[in-house]
Backbone as numpy.savetxt, mean C-alpha at the origin, in Angstrom:
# Nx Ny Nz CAx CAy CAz Cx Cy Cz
-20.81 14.30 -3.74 -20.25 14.01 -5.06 -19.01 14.85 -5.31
-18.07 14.25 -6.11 -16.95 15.26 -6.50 -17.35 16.02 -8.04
-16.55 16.90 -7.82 -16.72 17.62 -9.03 -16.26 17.07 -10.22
-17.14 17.50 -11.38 -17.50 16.27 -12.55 -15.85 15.89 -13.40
-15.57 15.23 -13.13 -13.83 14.62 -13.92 -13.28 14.14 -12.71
-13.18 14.31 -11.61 -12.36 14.55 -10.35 -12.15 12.91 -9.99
-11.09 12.79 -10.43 -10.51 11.20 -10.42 -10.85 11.01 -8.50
-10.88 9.91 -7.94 -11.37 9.36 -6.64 -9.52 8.00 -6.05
-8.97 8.22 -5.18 -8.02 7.26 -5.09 -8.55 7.26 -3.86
-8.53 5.88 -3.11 -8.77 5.19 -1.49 -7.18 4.71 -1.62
-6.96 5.16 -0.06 -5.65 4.69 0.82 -5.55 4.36 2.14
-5.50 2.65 1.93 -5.43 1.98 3.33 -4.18 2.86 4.09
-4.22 2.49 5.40 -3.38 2.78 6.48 -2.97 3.89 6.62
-3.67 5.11 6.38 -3.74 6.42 5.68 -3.82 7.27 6.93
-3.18 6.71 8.25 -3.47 7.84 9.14 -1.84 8.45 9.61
-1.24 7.65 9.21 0.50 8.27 9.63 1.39 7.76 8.70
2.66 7.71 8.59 3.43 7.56 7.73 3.65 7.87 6.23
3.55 6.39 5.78 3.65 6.21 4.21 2.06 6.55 3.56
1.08 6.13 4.36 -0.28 6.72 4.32 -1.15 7.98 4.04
-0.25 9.02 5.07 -0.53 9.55 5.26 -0.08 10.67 4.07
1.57 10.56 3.90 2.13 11.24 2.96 1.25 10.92 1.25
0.68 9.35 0.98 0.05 9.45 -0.33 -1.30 10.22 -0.44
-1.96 10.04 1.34 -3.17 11.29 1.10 -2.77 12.23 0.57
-2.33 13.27 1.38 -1.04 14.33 0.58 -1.04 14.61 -0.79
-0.64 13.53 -1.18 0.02 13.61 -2.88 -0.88 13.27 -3.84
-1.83 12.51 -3.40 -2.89 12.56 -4.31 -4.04 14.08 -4.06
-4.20 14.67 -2.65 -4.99 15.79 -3.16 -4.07 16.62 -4.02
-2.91 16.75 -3.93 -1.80 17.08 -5.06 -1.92 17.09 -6.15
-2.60 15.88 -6.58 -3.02 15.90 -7.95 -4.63 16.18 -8.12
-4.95 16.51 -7.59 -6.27 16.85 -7.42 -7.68 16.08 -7.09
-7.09 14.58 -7.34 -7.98 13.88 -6.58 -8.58 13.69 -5.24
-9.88 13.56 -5.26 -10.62 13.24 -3.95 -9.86 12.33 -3.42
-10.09 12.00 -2.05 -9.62 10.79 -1.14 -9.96 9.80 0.08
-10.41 8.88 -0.33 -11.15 7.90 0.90 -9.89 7.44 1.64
-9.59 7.91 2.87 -8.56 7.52 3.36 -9.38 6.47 4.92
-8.36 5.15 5.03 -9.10 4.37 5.69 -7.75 4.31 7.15
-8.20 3.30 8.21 -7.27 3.17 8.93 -8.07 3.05 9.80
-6.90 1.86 11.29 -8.23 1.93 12.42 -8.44 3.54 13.48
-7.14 4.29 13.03 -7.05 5.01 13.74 -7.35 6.63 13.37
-7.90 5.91 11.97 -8.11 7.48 10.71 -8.66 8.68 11.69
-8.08 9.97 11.47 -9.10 10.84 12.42 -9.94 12.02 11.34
-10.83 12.54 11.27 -11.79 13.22 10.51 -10.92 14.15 9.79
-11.13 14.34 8.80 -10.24 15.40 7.57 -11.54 16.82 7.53
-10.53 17.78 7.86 -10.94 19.04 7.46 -11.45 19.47 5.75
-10.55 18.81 5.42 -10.58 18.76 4.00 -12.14 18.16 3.32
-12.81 18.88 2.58 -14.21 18.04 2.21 -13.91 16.74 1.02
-12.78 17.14 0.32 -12.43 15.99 -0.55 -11.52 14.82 -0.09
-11.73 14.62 1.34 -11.13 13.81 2.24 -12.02 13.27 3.43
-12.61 11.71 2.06 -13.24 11.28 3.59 -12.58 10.52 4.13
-12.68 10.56 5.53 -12.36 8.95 6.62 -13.45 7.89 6.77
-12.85 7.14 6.88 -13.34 5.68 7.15 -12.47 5.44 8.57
-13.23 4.86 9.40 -12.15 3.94 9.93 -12.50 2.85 10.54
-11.80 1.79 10.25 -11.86 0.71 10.35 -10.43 -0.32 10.30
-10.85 -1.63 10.84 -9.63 -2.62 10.81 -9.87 -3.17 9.08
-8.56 -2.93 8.32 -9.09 -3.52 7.43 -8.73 -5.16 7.22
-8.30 -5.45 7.82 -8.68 -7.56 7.99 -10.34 -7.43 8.24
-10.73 -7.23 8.55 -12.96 -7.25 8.73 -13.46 -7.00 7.40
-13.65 -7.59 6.50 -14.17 -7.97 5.15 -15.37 -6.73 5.72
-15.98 -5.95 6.27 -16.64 -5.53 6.78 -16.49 -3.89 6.98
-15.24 -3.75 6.77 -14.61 -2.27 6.09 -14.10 -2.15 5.14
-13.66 -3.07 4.00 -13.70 -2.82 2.57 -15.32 -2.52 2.07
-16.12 -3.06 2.63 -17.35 -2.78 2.56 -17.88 -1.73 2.34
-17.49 -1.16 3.92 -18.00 0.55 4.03 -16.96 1.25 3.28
-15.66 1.03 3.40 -14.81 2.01 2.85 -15.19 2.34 0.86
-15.56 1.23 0.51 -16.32 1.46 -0.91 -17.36 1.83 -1.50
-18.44 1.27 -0.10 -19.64 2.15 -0.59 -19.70 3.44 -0.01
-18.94 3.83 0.99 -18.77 5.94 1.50 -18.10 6.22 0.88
-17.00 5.66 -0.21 -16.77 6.71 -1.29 -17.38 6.98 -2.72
-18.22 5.74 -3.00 -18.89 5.97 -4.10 -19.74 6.92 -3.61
-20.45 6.43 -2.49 -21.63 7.22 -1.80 -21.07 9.21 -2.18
-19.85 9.14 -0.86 -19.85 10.38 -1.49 -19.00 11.24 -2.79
-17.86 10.18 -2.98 -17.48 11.09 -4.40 -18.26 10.29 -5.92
-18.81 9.14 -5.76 -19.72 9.07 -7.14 -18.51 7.74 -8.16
-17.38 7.42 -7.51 -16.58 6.63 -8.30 -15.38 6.05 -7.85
-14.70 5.58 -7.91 -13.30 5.02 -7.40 -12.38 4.70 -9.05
-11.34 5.35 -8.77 -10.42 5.29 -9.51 -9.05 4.50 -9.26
-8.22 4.68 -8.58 -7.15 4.12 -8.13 -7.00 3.66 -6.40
-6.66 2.44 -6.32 -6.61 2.01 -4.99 -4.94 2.13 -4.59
-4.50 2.44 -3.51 -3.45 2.06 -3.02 -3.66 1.51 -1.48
-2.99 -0.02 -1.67 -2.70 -0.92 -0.53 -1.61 -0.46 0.46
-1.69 0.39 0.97 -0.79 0.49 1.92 -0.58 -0.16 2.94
-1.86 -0.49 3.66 -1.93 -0.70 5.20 -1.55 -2.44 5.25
-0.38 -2.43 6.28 -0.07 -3.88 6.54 0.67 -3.58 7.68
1.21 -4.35 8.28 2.60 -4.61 9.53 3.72 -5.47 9.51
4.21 -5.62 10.24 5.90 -6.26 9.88 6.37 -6.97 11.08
6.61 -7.68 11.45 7.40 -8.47 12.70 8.44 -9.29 12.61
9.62 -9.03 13.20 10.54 -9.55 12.83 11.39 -10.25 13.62
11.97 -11.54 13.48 12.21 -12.45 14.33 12.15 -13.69 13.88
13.22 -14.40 14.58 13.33 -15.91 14.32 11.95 -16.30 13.94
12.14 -17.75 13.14 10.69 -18.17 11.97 10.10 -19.03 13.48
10.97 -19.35 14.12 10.09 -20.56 15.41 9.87 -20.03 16.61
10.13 -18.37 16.93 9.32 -17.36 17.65 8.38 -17.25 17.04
7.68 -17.07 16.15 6.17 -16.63 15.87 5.51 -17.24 16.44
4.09 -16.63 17.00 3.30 -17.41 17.23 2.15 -17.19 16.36
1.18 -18.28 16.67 -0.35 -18.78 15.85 -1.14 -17.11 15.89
-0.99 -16.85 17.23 -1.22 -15.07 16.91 -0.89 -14.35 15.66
-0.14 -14.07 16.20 1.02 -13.07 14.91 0.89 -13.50 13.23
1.10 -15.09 13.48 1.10 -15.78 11.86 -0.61 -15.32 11.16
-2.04 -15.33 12.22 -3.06 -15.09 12.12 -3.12 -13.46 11.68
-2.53 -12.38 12.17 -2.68 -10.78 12.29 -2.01 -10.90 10.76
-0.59 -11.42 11.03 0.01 -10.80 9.57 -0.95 -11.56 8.29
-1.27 -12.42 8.46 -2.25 -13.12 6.88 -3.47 -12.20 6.60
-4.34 -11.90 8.19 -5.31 -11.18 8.14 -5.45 -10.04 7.71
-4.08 -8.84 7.98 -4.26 -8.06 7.54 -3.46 -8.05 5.93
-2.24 -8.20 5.68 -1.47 -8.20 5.18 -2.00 -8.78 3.62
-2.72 -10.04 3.76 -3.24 -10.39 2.45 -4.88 -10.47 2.73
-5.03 -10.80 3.77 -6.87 -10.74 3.75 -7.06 -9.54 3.65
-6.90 -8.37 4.23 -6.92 -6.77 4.15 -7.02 -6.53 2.79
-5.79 -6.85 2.32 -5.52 -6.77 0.53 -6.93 -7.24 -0.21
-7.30 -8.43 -0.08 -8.20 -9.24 -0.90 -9.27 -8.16 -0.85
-9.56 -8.35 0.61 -11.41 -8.03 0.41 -11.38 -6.54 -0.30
-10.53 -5.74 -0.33 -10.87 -3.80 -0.68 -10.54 -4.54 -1.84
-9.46 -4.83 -2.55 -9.15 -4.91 -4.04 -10.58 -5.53 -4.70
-10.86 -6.56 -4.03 -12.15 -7.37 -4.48 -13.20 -6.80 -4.75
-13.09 -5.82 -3.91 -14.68 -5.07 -3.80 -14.49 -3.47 -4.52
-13.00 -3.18 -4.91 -12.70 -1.60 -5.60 -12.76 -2.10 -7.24
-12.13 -3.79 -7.34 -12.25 -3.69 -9.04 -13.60 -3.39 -9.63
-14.54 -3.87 -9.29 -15.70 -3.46 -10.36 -15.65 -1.73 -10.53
-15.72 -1.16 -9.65 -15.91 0.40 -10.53 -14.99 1.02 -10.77
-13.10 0.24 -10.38 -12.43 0.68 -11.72 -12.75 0.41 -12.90
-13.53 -0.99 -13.15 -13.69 -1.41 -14.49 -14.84 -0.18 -14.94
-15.74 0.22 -14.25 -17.06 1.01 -14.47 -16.33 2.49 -14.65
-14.97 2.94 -14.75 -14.72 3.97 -15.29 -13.73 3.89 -16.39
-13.92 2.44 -17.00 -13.21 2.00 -17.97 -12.04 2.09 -17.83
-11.54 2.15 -16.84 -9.98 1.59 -15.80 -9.83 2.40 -14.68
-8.34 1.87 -14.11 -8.21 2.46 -13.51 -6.49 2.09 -12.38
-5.81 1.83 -11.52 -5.03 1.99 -11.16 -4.92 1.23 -9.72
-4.71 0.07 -9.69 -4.04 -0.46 -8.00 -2.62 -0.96 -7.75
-2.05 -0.08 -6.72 -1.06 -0.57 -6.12 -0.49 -0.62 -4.56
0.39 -1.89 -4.88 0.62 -2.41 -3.58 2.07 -2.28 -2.88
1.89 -1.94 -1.42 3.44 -1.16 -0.70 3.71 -2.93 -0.47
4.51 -3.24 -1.00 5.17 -4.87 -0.07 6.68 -4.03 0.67
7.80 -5.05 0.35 8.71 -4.67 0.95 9.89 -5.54 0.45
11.33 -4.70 0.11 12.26 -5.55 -0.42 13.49 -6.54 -0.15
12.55 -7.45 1.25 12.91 -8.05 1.95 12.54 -9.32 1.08
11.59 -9.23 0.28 10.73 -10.40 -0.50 12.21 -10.94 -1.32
12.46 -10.28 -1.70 13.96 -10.04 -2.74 15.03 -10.29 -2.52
14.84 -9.96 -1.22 16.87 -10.25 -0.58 16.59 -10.35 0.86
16.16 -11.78 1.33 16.08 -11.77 2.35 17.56 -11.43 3.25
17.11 -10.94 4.78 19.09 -10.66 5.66 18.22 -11.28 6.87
20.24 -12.25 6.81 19.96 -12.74 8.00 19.76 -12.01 9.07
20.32 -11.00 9.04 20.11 -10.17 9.82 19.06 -9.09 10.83
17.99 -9.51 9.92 16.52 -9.47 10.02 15.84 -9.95 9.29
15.48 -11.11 10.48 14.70 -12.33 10.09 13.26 -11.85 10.11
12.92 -11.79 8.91 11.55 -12.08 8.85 10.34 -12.90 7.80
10.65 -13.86 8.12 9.54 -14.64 7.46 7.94 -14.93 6.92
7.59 -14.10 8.07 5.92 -13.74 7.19 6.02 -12.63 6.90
6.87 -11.68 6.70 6.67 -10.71 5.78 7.32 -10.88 4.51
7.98 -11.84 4.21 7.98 -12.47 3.07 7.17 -12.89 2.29
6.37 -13.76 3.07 4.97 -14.87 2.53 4.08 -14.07 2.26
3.92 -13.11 3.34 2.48 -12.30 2.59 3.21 -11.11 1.84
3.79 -10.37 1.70 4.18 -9.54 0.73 4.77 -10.04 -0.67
5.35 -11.04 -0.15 5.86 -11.68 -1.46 4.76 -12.19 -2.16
3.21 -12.52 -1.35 2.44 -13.19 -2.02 1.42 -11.84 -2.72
1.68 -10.72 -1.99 1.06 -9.55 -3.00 1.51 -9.10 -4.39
3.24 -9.48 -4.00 3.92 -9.11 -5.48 3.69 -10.09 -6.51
3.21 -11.44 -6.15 3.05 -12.56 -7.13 1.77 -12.17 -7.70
0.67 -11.97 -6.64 -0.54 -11.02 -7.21 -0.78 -10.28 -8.35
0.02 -8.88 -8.13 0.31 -8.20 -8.64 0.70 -8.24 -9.28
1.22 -9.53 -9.89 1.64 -9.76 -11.69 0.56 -10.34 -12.82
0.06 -11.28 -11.19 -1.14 -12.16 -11.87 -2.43 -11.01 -12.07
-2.83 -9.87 -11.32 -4.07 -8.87 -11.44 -3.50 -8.43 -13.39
-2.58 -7.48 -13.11 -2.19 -6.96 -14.19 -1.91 -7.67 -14.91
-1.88 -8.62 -15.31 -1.84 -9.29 -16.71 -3.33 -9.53 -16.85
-4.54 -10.09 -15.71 -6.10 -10.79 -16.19 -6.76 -9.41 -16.62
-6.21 -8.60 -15.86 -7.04 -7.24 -16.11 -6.16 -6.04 -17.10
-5.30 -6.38 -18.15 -4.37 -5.31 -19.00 -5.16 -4.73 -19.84
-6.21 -5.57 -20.43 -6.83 -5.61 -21.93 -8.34 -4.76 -21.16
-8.56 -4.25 -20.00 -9.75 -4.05 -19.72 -9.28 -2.50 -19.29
-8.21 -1.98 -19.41 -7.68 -0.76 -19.40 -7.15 -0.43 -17.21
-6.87 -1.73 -16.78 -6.68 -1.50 -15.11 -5.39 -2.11 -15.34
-4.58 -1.05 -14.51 -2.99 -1.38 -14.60 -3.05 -1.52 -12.83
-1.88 -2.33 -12.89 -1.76 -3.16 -11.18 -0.14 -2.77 -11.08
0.52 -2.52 -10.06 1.73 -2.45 -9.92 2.08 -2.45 -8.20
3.13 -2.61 -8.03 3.65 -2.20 -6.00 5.06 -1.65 -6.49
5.11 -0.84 -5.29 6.47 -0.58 -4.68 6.81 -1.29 -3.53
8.07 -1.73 -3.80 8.62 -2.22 -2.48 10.30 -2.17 -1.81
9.76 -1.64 -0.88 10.69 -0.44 -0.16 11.44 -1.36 0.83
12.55 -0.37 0.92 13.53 -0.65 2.44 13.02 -0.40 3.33
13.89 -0.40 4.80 13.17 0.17 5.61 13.05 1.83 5.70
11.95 2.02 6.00 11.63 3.86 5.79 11.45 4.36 7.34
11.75 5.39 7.52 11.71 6.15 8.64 10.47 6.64 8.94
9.09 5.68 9.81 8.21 6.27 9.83 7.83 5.69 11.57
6.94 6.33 12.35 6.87 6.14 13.59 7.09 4.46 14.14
6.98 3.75 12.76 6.98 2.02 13.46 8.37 1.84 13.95
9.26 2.60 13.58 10.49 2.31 14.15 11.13 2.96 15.30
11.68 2.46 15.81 12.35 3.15 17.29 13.44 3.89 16.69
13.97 5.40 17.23 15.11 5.86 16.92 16.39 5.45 16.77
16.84 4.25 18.19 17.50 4.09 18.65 18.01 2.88 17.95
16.78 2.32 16.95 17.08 1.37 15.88 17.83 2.18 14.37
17.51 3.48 14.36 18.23 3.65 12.94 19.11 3.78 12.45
20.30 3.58 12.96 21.06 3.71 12.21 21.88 2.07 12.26
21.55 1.59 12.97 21.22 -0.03 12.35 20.60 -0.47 11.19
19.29 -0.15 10.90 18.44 -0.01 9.81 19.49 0.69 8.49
19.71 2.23 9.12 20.56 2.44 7.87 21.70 2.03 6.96
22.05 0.63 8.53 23.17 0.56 7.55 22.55 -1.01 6.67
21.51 -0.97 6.72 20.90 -2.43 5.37 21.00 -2.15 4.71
21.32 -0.74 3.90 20.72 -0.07 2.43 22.05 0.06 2.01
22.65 -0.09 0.73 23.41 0.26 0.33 24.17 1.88 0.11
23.14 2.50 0.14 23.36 4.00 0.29 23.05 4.58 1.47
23.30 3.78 2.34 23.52 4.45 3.92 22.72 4.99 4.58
21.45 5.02 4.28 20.47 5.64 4.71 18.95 5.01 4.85
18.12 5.24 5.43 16.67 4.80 5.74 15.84 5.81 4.49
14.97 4.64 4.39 14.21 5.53 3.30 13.34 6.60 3.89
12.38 7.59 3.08 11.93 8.40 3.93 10.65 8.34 3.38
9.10 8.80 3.75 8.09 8.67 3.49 7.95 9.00 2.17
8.45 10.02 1.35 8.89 10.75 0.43 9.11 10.24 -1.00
10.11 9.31 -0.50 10.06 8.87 -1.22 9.67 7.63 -2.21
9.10 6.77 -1.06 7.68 5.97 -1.29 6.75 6.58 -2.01
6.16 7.82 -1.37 5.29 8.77 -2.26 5.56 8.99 -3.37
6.78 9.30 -3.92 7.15 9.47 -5.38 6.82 9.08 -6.27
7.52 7.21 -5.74 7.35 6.54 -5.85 5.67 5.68 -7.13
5.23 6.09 -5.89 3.87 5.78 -6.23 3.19 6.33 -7.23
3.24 7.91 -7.14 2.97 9.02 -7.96 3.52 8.91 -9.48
4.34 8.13 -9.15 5.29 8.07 -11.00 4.47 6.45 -11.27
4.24 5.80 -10.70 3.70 4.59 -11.34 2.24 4.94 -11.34
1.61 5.50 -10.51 0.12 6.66 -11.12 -0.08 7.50 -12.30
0.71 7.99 -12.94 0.95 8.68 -14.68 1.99 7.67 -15.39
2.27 6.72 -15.23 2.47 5.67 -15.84 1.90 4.84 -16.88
1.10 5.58 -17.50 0.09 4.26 -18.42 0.68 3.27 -19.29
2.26 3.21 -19.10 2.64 1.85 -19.91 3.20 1.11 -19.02
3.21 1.32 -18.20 3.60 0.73 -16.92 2.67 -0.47 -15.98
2.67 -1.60 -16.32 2.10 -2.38 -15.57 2.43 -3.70 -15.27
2.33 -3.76 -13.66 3.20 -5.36 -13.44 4.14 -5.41 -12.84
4.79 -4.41 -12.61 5.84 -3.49 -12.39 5.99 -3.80 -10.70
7.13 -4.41 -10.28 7.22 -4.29 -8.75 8.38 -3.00 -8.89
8.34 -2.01 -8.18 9.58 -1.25 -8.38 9.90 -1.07 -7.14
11.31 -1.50 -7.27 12.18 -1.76 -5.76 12.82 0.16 -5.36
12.26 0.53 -4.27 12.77 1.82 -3.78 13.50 1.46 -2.79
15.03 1.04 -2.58 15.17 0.53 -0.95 16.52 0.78 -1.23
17.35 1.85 -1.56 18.47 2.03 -1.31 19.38 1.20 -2.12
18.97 0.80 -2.90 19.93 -0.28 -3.69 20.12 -1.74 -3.08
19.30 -1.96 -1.89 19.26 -3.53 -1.61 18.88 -4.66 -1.96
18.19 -4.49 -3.53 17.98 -5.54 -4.20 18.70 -5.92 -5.15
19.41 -4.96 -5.19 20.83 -4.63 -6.27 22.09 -5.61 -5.82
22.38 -5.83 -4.46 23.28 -6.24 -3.38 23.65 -6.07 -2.16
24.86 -6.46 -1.69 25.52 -6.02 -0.65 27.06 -5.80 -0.69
């Protein structure tokens, strides 16, 4: 159990990157943390459990909800992190790939959100948000990517529709959605290609995703909210 007030946040894809940095920032604020991932490795930390699991398997939103009620006693705020990205002509994809990105990307999404709303509602609210990406916004030809449109774009449509059914029940819904960020999915030798998509010349950094997040977490008038962190690329070119 956590100690009695001790808000509870779960974070998909929570073993490197953007993941890893919101574990971080939420024991920061003093919350416990169910951090999930297939590759999660055991936390020293006692207010840090792992899970790990694929979360496309309706079958680890499962466990990942009942081992944190189990051990901290509640769930408070979810953050969707965990998804992937592939990028490339729309008639390179294959039935593979189109299958991984739905599975994880929005099936991943469904089943934890599905199965975390009831005991936000059971602490008379509480807080989910989702990492998409601000490619949804301004697609470039330049990097083609088409199902990360469809399914991220279909989290941000979500994410308007959660937070409005659920406003009046005290659960605020929101995403960030970012440029590209400098985290191990990218090759070096790609960045400064990458950097130059952003209007301010630079790759985002884990950091500031985290911020990010953290300011729409003490937000309580804030809901619905996609907030674009990506260098000014939704702004133009």
């Amino acid at each position: 159990m956590s100690v009695p007030g001790q808000k509870v946040a779960i974070v998909t894809g929570a073993s490197q990157g953007i993941g890893a940095g919101l574990v971080a920032a939420y024991r920061k604020l003093g919350y416990a943390v169910v951090a999930t991932s297939r590759t999660i490795a055991e936390s020293l930390d006692r207010d840090v459990l792992s899970v790990r699991g694929d979360i496309a398997d309706p079958t680890t939103a499962d466990r990942v909800i009942e081992a944190g009620v189990e051990r901290f006693g509640r769930i408070d705020t979810l953050v969707n992190n965990a998804g992937f990205f592939v990028a490339k002509p729309f008639t390179d994809y294959t039935p593979e790939e189109f299958s991984s990105l739905v599975a994880v990307n929005v099936g991943g999404w469904f089943h934890v959100t599905q199965r975390a709303l009831p005991h936000l509602l059971a602490q008379g609210g509480g807080h989910i948000v989702q990492i998409t990406t601000s490619l949804v916004d301004h697609p470039n030809s330049s990097l083609p990517s088409v199902l990360a449109s469809l399914t991220k774009g279909g989290l941000q449509a979500a994410t308007r529709a959660l937070a409005v059914e659920y406003a009046g029940r005290g659960v605020r819904v929101n995403a960030v959605s970012p440029g590209v960020v400098k985290t191990p999915m990218h090759d070096a030798q790609a960045h400064e290609f990458l950097a130059g998509l952003h209007p301010l010349g630079r790759m985002g950094e884990v950091g500031d995703i985290v911020d990010a997040v953290i300011y729409l977490e003490n937000a309580p008038f804030v809901t619905g909210e996609i907030l674009h962190v990506d260098g000014g690329q939704s702004a133009g070119h």
